[in-house]
N, C-alpha and C positions, 0 to 999 in steps of 0.2 A: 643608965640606958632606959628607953619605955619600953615600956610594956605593948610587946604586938598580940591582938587579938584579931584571929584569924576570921571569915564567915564569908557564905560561899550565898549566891545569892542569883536569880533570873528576872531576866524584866522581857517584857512583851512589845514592841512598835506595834500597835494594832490599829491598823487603817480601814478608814469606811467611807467611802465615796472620795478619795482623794486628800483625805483630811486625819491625823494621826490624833489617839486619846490618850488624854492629860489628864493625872490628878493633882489639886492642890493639897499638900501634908497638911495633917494636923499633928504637932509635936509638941512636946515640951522642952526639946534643945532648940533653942533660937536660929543654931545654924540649917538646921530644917525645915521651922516651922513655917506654912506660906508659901514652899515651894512646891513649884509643879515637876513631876517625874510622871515616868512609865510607868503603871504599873507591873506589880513584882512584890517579890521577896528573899526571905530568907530560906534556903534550902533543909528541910528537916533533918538530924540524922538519921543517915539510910535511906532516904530519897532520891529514887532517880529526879533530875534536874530536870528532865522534861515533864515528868508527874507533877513537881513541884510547879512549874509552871501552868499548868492547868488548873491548880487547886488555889495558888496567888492570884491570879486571875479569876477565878471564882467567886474567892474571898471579897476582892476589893471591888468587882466593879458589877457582879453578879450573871459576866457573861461566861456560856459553856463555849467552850472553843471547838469552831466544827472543822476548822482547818487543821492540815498539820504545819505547826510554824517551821517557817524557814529559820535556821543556826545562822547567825551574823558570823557573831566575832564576842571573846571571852575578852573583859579588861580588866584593869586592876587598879585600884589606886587606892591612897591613905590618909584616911580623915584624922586631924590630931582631936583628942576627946579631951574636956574641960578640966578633966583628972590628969590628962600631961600622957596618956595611953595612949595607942596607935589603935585606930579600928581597921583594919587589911581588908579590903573589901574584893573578889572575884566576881564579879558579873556578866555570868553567860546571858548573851542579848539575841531574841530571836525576834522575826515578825510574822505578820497574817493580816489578813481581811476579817473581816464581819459583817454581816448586815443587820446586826443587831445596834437601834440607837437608843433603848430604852438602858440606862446604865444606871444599877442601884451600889451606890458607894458605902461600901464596908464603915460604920458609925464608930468614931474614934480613929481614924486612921488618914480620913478623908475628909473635906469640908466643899469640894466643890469638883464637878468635874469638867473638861471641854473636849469637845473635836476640832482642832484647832489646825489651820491651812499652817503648812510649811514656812509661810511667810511671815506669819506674826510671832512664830515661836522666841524669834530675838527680841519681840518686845517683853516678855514673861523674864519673871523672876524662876529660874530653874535650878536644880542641884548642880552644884561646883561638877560632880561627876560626872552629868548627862553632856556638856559639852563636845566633847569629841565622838560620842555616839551621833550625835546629832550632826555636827556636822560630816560625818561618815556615811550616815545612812540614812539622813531627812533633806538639811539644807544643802548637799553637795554630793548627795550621794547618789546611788543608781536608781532609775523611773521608779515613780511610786505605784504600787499595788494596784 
């Protein structure tokens, strides 16, 4: 049987002028690296998940959030890792505005960022994960911000 490792994690929709921001990973697992995701992260032990989010989002993209984000929807799903282990992954997913478009991406984590229209998102290479967020709550989902 594998090995399941558990980690509990939030990611941001953060929209600015009608247009949602993307980072492209920078990894050393293949099945990562290259792709664009929300930012977010890993939840610290003993963090509230909304702290955590403010301080993932600070980290990576170096904006302060002046909004309070709106709670979507928590998912779940399971990466198999190269070692034959299960990664468990929980992702509580919120959103918000900003009017901030000067974005300084976290060195090692990021390699590029965009604010990218609803529409081209299905031309992007995205995480296996972000799929059903996306279509939930960008390409089919309720009015944007």
């Amino acid at each position: 049987m594998s090995r399941i490792v558990e980690m509990f994690v939030v990611n941001m929709l953060l929209w600015r002028e009608g247009k949602i921001l993307l980072l492209r990973r920078k990894d050393d697992n293949p099945m990562w690296d290259k792709c664009w995701h929300f930012p977010g992260g890993k939840i610290e032990e003993g963090e509230d998940r909304f702290l955590a989010l403010h301080r993932e989002v600070k980290e990576e993209t170096g904006v302060s959030l002046a909004c309070r984000p709106e709670f979507l929807e928590t998912v779940s799903y399971d990466w198999k890792m190269p070692d034959g282990s299960i990664r468990r992954c929980h992702v509580h997913c919120y959103r918000g505005k900003t009017d901030v478009d000067d974005i300084s991406i976290e060195e090692g984590k990021a390699d590029q960022y965009l604010w990218a229209d609803p529409k081209e998102i299905a031309s992007l290479r995205v995480l296996d994960s972000m799929g059903g967020i996306l279509d939930r709550w960008v390409t089919n989902g309720p009015p944007l911000l």
